[in-house]
N, C-alpha and C positions, 0 to 999 in steps of 0.2 A: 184546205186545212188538213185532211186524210195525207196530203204530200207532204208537208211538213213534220207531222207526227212520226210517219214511215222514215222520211231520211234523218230524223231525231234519232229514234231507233237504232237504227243503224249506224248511225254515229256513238252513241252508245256502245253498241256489241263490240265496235271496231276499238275503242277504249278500254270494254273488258279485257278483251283477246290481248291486245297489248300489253296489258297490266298482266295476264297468266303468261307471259312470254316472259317479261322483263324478270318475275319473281322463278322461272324456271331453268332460267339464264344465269340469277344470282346464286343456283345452289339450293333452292325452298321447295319444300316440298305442302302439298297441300292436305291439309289435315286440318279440318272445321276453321283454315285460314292456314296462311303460308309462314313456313316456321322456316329456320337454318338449319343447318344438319347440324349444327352442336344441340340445338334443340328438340330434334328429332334423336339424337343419341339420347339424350335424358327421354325422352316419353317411351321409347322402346325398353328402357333400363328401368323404370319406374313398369310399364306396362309384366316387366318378365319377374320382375320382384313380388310385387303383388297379385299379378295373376286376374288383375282387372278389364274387362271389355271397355272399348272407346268410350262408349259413354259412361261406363264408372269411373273413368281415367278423369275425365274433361270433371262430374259432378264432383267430385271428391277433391279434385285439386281448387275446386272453385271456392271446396266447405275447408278447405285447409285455411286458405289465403282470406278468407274473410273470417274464419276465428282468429287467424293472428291482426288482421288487424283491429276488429273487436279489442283484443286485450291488448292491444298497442306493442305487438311485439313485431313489428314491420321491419323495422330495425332490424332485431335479433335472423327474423328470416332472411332478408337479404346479405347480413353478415355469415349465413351461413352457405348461403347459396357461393359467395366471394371465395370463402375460403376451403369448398371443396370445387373450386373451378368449376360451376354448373353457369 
C-alpha cells in the first residue's frame, strides 16, 4: 500500500513540474497562479498607480469585481476593460 501511495506521489509532482514548465514556456509568469504578460503588464501598472503591496492588489481587486457584479455592472466592467485594450 505505502508503494503505491509513493509512486502516486510521484506521479503527481511529475504532473505539477510539467504544468510549471508548460505555463513557463507559454510566456506566464507565476503570481498567486500563472498570468500572460499582457496580464502581468496590467498588475505592475495597477501595482505602480496605486502604490498597493500583493496582497492589497489581489484583496482590492477581488472587492472591485464583486461590487460590480453586486450591482450588475459586469457588463459595464468588461466593456471597459475591451476598450482600453486590458
Amino acid at each position: 500500500m505505502a508503494e503505491k501511495k509513493k509512486s502516486l506521489l510521484q506521479a503527481n509532482a511529475e504532473k505539477q513540474k510539467r504544468y510549471r514548465e508548460k505555463q513557463k514556456a507559454a510566456g506566464k509568469k507565476l503570481v498567486r497562479g500563472y498570468v500572460s504578460p499582457q496580464a502581468m503588464q496590467c498588475y505592475e501598472e495597477i501595482r505602480q498607480k496605486t502604490g498597493w503591496s500583493d496582497n492589497e492588489t489581489l484583496s482590492n481587486s477581488l472587492r472591485i469585481l464583486l461590487a460590480a457584479y453586486k450591482c450588475g455592472q459586469i457588463k459595464l466592467l468588461n466593456e471597459w476593460l475591451k476598450n482600453h485594450d486590458r
